[in-house]
C-alpha positions, 0 to 999 in steps of 0.5 A, a space after each residue: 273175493 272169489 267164491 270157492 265150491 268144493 269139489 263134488 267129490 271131496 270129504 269133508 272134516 267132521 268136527 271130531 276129525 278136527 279135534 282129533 289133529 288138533 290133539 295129535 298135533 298138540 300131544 307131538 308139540 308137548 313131546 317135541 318141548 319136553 324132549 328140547 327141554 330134556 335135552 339142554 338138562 342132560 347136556 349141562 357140564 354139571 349134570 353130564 358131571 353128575 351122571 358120570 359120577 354116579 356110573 363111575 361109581 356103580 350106583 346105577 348102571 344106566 343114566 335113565 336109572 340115575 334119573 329115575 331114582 334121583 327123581 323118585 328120592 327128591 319126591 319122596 324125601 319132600 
């Protein structure tokens, strides 16, 4: 096994550097799975389905308000 030395000039990491990739990195893979996961959702023949009915007959006027308020009425009404 050869022996590395770091170069004379080189900085290292401090233990809070670390943990802070470790936790950007972790938080972008959270964002990057809940998008995958948003997106399989949305793109459902039933729920595309869904949401054009609704838009169609004016109860929201964007898909995000028909997620939103679909969301906010499941939560309540449980």
């Amino acid at each position: 096994m050869t022996k590395q030395v770091p170069e004379p000039n080189a900085e290292l990491l401090s233990a809070d550097d670390i943990h802070q990739d470790v936790m950007t990195l972790t938080t972008a893979l959270e964002q990057r799975h809940a998008e995958r996961k948003a997106y399989q959702i949305l793109s459902r023949p039933d729920i595309r389905n869904l949401l054009d009915r609704i838009l169609a007959t004016g109860i929201c006027t964007t898909e995000e308000e028909a997620i939103e308020r679909a969301l906010t009425i499941l939560i309540t009404e449980s």
